[in-house]
PDB file of N, CA, C, O and CB in Angstrom:
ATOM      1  N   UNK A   1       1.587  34.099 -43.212  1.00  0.00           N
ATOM      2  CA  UNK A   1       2.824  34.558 -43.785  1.00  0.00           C
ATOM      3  C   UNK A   1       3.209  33.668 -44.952  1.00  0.00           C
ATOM      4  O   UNK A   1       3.077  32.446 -45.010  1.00  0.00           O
ATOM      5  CB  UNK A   1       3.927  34.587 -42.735  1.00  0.00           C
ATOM      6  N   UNK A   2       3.721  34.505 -45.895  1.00  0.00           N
ATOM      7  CA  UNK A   2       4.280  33.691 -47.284  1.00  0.00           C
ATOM      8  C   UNK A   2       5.535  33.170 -47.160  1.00  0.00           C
ATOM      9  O   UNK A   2       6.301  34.054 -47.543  1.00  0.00           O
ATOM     10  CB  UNK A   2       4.400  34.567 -48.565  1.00  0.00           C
ATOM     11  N   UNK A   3       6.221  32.101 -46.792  1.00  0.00           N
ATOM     12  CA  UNK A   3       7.402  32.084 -46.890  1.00  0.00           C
ATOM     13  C   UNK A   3       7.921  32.049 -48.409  1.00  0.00           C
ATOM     14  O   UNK A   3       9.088  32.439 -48.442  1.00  0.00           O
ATOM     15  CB  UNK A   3       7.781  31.078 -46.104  1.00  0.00           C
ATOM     16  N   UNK A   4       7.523  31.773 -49.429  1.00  0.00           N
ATOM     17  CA  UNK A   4       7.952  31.901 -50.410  1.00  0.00           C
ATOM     18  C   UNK A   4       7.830  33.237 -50.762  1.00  0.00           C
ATOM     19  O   UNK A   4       7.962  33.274 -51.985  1.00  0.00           O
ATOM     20  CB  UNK A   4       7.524  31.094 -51.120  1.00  0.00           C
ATOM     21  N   UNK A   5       7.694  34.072 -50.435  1.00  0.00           N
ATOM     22  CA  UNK A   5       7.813  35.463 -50.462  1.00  0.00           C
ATOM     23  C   UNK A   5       9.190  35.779 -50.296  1.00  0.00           C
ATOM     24  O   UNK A   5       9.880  36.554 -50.957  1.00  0.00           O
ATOM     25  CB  UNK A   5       6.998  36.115 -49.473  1.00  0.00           C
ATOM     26  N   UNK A   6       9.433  35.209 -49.513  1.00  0.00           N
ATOM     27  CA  UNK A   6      10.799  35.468 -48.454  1.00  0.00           C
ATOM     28  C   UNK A   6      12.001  34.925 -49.473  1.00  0.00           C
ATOM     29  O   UNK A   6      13.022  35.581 -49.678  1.00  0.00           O
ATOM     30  CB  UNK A   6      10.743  34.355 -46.689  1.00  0.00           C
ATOM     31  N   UNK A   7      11.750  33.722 -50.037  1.00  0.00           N
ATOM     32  CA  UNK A   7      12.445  32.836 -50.732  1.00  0.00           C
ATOM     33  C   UNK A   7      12.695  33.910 -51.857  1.00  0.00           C
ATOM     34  O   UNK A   7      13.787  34.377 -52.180  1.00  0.00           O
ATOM     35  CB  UNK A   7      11.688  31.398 -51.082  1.00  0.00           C
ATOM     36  N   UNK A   8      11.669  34.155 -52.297  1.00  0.00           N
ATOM     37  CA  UNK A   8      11.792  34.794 -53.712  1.00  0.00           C
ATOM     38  C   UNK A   8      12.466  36.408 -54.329  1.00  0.00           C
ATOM     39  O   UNK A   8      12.955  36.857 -55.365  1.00  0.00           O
ATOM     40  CB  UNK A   8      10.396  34.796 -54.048  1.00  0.00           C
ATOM     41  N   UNK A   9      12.010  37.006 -52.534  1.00  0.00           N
ATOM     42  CA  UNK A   9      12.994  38.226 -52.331  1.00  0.00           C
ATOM     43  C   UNK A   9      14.792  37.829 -51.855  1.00  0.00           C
ATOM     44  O   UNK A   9      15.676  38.649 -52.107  1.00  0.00           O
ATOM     45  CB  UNK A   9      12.196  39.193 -50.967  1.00  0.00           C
ATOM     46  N   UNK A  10      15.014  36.877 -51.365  1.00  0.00           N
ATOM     47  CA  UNK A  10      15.976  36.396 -51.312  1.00  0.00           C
ATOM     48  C   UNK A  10      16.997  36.414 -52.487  1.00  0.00           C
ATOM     49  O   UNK A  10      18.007  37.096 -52.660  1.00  0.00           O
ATOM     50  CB  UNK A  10      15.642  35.422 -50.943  1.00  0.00           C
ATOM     51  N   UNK A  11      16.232  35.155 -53.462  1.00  0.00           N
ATOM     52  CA  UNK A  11      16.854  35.349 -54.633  1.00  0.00           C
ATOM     53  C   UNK A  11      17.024  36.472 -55.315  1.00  0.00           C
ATOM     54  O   UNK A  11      18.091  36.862 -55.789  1.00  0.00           O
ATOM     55  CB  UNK A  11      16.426  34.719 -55.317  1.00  0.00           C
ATOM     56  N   UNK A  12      16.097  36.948 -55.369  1.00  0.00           N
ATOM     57  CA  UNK A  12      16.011  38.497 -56.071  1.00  0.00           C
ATOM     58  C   UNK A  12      17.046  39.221 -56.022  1.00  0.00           C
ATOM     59  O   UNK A  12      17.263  40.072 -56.885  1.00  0.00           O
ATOM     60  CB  UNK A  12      15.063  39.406 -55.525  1.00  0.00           C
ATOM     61  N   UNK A  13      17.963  38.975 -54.868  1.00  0.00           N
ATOM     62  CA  UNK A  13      19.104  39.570 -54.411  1.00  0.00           C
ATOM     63  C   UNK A  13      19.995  39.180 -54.469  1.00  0.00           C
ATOM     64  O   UNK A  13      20.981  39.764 -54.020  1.00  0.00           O
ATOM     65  CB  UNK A  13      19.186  39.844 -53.552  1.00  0.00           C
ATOM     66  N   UNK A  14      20.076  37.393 -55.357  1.00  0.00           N
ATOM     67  CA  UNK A  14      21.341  36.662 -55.272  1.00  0.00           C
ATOM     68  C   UNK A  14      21.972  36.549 -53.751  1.00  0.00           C
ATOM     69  O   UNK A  14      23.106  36.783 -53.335  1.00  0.00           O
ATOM     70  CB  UNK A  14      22.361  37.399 -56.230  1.00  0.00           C
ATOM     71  N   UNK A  15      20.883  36.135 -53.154  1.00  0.00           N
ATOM     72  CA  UNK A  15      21.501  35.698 -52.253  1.00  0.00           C
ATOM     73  C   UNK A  15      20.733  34.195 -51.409  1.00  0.00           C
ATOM     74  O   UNK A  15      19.575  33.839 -51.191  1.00  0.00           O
ATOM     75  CB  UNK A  15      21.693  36.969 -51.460  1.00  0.00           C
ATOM     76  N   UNK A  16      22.118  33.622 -51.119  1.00  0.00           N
ATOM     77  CA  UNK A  16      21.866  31.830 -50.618  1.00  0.00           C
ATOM     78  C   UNK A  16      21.419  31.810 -49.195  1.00  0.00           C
ATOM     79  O   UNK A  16      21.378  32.912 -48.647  1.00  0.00           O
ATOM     80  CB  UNK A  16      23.444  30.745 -50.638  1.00  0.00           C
ATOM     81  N   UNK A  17      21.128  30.927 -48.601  1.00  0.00           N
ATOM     82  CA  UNK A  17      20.600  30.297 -47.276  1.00  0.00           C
ATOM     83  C   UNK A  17      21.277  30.726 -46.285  1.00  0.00           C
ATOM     84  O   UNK A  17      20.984  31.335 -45.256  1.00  0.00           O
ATOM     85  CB  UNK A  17      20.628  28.879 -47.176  1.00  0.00           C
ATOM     86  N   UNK A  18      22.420  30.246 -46.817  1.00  0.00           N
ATOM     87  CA  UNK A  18      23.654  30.800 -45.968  1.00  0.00           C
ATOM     88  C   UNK A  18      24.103  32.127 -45.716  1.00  0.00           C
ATOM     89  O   UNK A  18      24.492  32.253 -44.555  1.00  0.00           O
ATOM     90  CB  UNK A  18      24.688  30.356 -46.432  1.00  0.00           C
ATOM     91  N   UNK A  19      24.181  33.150 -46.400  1.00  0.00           N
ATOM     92  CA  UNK A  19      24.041  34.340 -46.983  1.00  0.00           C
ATOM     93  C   UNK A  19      23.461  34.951 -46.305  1.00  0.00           C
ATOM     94  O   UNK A  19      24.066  35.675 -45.513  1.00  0.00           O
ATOM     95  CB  UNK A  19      23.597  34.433 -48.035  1.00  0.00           C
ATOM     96  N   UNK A  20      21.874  34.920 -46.325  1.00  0.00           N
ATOM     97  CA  UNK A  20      20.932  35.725 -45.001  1.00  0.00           C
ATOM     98  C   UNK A  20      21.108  35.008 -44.345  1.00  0.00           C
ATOM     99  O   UNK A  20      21.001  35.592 -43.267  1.00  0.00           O
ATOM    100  CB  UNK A  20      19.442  36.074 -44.914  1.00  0.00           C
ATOM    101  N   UNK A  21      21.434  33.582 -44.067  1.00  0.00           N
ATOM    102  CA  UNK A  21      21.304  33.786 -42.595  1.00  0.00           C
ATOM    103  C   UNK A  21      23.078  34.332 -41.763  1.00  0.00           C
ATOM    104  O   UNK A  21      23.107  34.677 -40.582  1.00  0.00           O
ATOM    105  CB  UNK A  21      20.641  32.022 -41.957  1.00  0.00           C
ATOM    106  N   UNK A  22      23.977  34.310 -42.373  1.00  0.00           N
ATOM    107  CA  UNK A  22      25.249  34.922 -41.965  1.00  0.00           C
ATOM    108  C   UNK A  22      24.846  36.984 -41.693  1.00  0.00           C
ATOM    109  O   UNK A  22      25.354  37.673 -40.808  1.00  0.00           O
ATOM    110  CB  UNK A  22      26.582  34.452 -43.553  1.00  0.00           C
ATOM    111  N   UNK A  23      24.075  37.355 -42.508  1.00  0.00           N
ATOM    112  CA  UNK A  23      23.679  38.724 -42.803  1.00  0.00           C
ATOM    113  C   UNK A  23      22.715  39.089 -41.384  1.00  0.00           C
ATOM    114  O   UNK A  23      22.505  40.064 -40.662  1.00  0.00           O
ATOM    115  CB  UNK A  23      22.780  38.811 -44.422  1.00  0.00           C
ATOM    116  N   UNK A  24      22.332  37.810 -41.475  1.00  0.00           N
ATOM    117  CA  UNK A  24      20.545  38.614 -40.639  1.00  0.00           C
ATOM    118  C   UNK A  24      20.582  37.838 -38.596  1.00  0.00           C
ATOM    119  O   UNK A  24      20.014  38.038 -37.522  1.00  0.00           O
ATOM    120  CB  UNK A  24      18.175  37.345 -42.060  1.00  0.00           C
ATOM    121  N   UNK A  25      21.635  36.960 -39.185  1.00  0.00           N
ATOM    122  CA  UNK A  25      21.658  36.332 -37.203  1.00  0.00           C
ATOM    123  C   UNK A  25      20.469  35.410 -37.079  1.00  0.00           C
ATOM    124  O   UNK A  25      19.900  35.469 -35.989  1.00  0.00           O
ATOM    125  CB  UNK A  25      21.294  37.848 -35.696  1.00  0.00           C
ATOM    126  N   UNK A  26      20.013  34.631 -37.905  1.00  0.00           N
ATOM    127  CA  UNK A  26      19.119  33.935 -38.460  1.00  0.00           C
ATOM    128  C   UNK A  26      19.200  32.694 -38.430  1.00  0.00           C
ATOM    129  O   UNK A  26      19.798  32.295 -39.429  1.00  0.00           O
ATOM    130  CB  UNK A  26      18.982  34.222 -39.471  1.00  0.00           C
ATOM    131  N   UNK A  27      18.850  31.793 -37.686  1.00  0.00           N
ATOM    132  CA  UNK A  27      19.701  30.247 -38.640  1.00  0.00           C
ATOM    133  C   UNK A  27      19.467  29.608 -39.516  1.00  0.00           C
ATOM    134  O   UNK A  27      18.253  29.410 -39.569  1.00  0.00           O
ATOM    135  CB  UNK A  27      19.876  29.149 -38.180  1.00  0.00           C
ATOM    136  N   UNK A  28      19.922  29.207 -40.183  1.00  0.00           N
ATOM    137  CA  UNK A  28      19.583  28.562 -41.465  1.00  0.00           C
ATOM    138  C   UNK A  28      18.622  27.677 -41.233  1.00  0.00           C
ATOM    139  O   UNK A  28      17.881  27.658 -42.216  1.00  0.00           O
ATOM    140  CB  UNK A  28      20.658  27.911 -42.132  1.00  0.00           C
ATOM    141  N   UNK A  29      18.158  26.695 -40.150  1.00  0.00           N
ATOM    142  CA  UNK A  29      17.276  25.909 -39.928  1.00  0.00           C
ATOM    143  C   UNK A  29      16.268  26.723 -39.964  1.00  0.00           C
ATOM    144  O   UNK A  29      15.370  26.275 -40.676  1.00  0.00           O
ATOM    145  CB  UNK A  29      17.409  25.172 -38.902  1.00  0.00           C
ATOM    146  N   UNK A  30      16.021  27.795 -39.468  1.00  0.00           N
ATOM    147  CA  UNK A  30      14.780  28.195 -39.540  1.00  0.00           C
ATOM    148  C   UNK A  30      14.284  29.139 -40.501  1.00  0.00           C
ATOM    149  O   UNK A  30      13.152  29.189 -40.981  1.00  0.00           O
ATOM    150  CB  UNK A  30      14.528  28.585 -38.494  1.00  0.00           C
ATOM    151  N   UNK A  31      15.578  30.111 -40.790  1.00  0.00           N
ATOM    152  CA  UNK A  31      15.308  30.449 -42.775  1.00  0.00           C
ATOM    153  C   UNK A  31      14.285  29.097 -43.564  1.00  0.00           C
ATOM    154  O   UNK A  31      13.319  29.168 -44.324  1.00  0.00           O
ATOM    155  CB  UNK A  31      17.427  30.313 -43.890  1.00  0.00           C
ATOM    156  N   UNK A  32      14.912  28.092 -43.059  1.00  0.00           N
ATOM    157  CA  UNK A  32      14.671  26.982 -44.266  1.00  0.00           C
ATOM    158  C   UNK A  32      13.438  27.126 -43.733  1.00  0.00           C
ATOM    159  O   UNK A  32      12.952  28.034 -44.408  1.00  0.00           O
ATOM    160  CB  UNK A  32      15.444  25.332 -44.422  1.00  0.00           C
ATOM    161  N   UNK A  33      12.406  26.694 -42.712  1.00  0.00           N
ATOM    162  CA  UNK A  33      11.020  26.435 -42.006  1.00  0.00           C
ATOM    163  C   UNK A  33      10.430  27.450 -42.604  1.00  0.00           C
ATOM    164  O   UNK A  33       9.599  27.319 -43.502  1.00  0.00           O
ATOM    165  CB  UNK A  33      10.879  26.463 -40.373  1.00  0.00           C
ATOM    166  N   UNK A  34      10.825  28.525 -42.143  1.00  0.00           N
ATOM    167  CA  UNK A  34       9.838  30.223 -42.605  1.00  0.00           C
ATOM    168  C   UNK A  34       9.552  30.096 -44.626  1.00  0.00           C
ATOM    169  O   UNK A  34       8.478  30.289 -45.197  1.00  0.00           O
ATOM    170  CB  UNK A  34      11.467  32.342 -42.129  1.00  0.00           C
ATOM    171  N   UNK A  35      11.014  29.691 -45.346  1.00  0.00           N
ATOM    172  CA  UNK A  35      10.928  29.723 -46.601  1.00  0.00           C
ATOM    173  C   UNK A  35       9.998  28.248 -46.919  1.00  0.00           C
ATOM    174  O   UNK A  35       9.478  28.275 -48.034  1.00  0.00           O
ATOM    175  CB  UNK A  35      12.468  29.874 -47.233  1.00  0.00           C
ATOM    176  N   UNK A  36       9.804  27.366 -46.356  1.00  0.00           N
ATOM    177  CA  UNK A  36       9.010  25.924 -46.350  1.00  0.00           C
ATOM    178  C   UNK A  36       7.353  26.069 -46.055  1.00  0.00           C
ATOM    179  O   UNK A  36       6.472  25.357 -46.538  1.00  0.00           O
ATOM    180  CB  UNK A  36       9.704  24.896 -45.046  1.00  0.00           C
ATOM    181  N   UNK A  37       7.168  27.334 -45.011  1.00  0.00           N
ATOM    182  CA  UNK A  37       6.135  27.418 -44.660  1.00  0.00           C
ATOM    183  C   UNK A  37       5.409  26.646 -43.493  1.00  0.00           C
ATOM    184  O   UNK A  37       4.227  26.773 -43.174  1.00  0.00           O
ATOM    185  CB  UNK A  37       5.726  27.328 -45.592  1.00  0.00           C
ATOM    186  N   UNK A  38       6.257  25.902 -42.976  1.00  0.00           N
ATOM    187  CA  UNK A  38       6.769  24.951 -41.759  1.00  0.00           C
ATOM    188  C   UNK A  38       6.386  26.253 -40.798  1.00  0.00           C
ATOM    189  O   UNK A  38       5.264  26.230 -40.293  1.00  0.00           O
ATOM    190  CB  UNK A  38       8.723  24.266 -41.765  1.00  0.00           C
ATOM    191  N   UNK A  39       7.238  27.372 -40.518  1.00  0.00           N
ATOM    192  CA  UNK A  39       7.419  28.228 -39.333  1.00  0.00           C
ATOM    193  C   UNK A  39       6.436  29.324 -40.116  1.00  0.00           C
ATOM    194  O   UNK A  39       6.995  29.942 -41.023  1.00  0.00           O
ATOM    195  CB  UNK A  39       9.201  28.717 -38.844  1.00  0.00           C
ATOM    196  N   UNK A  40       5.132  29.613 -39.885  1.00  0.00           N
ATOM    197  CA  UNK A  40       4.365  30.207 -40.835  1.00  0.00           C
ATOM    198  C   UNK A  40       4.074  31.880 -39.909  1.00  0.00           C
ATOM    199  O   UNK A  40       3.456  32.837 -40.375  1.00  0.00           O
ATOM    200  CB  UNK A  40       2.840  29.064 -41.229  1.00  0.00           C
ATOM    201  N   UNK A  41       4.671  31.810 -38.662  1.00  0.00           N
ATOM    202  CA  UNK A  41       4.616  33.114 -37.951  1.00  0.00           C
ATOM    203  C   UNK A  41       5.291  33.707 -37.313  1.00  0.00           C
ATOM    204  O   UNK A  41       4.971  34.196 -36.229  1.00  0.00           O
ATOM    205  CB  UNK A  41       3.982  33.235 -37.360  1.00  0.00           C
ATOM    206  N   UNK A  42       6.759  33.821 -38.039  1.00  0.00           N
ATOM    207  CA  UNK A  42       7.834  34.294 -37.693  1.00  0.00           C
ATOM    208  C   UNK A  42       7.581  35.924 -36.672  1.00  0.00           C
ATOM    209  O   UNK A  42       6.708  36.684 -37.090  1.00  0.00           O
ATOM    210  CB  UNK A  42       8.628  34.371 -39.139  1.00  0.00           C
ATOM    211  N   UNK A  43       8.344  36.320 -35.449  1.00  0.00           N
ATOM    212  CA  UNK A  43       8.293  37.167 -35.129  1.00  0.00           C
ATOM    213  C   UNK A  43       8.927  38.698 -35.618  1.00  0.00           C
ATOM    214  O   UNK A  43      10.064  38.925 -36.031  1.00  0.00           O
ATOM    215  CB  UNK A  43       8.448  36.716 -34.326  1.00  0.00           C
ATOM    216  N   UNK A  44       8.011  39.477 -35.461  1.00  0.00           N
ATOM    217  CA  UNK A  44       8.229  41.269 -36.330  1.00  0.00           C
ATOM    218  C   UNK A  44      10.299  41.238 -35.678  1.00  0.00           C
ATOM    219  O   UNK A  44      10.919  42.135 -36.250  1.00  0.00           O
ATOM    220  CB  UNK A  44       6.567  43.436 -35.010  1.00  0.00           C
ATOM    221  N   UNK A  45      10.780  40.789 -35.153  1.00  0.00           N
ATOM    222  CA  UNK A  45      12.220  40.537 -35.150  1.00  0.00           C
ATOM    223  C   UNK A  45      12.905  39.651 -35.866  1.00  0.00           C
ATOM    224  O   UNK A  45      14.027  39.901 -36.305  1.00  0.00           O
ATOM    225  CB  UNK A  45      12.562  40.271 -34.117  1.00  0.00           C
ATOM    226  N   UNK A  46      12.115  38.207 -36.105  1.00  0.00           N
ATOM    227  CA  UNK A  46      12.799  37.807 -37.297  1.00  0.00           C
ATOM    228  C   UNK A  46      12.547  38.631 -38.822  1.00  0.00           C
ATOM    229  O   UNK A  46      13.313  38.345 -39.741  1.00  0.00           O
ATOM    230  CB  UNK A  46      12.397  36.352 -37.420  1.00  0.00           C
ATOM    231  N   UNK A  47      11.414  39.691 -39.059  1.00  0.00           N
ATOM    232  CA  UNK A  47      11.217  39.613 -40.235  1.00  0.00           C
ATOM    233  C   UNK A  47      11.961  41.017 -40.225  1.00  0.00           C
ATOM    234  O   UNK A  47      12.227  41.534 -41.310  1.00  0.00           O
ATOM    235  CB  UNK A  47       9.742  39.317 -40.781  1.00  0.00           C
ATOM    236  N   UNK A  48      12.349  41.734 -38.886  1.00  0.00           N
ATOM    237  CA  UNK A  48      13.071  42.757 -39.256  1.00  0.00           C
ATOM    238  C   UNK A  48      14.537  42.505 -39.500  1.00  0.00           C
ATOM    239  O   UNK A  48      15.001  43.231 -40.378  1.00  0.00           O
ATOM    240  CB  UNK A  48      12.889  43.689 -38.354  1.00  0.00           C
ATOM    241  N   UNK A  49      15.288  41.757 -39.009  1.00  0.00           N
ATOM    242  CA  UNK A  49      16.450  41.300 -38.968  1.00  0.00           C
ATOM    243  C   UNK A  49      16.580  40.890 -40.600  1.00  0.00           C
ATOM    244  O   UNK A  49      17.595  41.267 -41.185  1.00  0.00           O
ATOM    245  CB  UNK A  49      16.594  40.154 -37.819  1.00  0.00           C
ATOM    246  N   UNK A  50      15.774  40.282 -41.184  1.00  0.00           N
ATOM    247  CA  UNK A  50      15.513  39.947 -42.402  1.00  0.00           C
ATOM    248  C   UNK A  50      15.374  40.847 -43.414  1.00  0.00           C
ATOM    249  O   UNK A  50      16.164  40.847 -44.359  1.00  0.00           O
ATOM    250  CB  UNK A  50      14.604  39.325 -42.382  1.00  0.00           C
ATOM    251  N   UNK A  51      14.515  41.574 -43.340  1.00  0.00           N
ATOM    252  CA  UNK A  51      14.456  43.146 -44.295  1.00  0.00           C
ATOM    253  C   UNK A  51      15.485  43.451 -44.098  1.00  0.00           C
ATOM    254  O   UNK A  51      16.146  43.604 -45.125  1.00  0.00           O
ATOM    255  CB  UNK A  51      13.516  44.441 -43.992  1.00  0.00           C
ATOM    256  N   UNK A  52      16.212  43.710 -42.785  1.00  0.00           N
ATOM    257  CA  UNK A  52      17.422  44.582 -42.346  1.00  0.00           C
ATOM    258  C   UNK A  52      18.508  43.834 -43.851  1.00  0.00           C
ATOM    259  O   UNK A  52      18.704  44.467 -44.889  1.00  0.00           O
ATOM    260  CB  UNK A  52      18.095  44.143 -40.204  1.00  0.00           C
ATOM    261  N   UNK A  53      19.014  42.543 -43.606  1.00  0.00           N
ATOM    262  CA  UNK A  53      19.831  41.980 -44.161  1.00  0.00           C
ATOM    263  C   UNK A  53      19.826  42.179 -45.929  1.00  0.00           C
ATOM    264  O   UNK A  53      20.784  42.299 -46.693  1.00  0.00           O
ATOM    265  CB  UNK A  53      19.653  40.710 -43.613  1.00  0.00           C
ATOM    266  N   UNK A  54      17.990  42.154 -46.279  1.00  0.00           N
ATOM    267  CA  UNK A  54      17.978  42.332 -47.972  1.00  0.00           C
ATOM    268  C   UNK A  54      17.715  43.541 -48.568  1.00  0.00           C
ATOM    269  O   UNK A  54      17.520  43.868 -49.739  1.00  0.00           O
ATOM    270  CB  UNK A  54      16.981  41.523 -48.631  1.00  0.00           C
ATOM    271  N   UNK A  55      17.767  44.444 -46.995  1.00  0.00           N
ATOM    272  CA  UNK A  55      17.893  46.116 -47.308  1.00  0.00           C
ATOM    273  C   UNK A  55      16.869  46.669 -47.907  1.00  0.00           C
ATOM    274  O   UNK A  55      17.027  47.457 -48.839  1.00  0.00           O
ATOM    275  CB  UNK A  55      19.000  46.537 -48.201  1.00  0.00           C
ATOM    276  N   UNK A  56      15.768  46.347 -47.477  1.00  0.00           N
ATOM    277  CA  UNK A  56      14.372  46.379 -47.419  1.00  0.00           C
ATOM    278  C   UNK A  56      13.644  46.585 -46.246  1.00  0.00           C
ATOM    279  O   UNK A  56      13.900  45.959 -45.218  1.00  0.00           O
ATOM    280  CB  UNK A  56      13.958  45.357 -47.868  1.00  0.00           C
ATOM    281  N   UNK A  57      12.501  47.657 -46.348  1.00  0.00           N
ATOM    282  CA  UNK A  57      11.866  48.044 -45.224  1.00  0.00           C
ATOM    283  C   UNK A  57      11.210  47.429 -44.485  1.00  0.00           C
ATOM    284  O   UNK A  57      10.260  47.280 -45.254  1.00  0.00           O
ATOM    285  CB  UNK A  57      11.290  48.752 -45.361  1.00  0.00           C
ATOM    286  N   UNK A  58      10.824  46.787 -43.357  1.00  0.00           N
ATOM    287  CA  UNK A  58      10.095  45.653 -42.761  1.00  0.00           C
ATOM    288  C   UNK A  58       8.675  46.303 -43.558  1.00  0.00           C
ATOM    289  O   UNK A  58       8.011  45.645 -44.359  1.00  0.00           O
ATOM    290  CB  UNK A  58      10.147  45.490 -40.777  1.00  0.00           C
ATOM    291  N   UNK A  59       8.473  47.247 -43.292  1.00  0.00           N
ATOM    292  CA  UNK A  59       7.308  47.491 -43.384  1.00  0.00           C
ATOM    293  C   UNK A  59       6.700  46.992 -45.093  1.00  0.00           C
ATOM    294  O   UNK A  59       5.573  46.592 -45.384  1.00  0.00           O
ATOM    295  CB  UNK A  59       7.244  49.026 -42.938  1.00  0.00           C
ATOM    296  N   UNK A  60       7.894  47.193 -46.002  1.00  0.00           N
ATOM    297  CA  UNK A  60       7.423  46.641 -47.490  1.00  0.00           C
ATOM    298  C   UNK A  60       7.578  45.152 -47.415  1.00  0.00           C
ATOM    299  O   UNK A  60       7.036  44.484 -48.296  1.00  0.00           O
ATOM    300  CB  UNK A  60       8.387  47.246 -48.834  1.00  0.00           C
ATOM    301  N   UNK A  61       7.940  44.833 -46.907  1.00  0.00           N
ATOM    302  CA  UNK A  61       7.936  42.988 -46.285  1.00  0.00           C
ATOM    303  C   UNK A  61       6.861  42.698 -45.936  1.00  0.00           C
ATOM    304  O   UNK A  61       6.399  41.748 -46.567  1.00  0.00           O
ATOM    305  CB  UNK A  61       8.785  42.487 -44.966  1.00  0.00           C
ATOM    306  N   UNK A  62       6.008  43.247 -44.921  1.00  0.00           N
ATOM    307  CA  UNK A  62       4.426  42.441 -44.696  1.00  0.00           C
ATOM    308  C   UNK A  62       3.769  43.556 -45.162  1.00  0.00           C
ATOM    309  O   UNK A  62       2.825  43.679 -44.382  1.00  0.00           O
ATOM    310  CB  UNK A  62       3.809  41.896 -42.979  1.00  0.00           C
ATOM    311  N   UNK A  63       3.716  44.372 -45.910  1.00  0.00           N
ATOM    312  CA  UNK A  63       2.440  44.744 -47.096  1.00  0.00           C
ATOM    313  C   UNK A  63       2.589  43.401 -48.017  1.00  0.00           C
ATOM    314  O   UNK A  63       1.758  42.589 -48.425  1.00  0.00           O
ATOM    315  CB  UNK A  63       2.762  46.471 -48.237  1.00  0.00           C
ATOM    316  N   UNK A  64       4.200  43.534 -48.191  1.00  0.00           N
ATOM    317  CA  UNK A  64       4.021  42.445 -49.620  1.00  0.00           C
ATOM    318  C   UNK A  64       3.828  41.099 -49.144  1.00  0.00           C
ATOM    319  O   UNK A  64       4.056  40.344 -50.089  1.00  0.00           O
ATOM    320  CB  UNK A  64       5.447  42.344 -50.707  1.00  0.00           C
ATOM    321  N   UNK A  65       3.503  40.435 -48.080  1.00  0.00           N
ATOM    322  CA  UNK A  65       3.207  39.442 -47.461  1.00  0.00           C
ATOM    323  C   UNK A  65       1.599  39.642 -47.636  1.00  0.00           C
ATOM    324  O   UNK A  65       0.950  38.815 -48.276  1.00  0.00           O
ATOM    325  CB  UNK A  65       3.880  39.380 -46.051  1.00  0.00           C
ATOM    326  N   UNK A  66       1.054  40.663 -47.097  1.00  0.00           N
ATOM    327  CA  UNK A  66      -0.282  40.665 -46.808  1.00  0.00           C
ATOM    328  C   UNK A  66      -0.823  40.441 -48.186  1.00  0.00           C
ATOM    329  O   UNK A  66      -1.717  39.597 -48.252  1.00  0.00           O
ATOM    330  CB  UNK A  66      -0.785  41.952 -46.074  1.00  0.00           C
ATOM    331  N   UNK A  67      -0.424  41.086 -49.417  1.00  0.00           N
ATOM    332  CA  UNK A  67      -1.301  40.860 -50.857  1.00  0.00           C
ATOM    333  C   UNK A  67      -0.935  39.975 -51.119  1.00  0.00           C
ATOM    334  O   UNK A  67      -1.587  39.644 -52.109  1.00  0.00           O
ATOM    335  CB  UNK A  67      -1.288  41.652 -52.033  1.00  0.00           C
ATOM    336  N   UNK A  68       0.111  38.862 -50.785  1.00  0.00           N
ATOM    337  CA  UNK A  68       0.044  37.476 -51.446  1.00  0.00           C
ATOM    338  C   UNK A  68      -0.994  36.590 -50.926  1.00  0.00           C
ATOM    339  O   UNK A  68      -1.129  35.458 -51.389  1.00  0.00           O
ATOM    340  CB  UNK A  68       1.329  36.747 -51.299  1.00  0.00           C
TER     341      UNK A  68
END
């Protein structure tokens, strides 16, 4: 998994740490790990909770994970 993927769709959206993780039920400690690459295998619930929040399809989340 890319966490800078994550990071970069984040921004994309103007939105902070705090932000998804207030949006998505997420904690910021581990936003930060997943975006660090620290937590490199987040579960299909964190990454849906996550799409959910940047209003994006899980499913366009790990295609676009998989070609990075």
């Amino acid at each position: 998994m890319n966490g800078k993927r994550i990071r970069s769709l984040r921004k994309e959206r103007g939105m902070t740490l705090n932000q998804l993780s207030d949006c998505s039920g997420v904690s910021k400690s581990y936003l930060s790990y997943v975006e660090r690459g620290i937590q490199k295998n987040p579960s299909i619930d964190i990454l849906s909770k996550l799409s959910k929040a940047m209003n994006l399809p899980v499913i366009e989340l790990i295609r676009q994970m998989e070609e990075q």
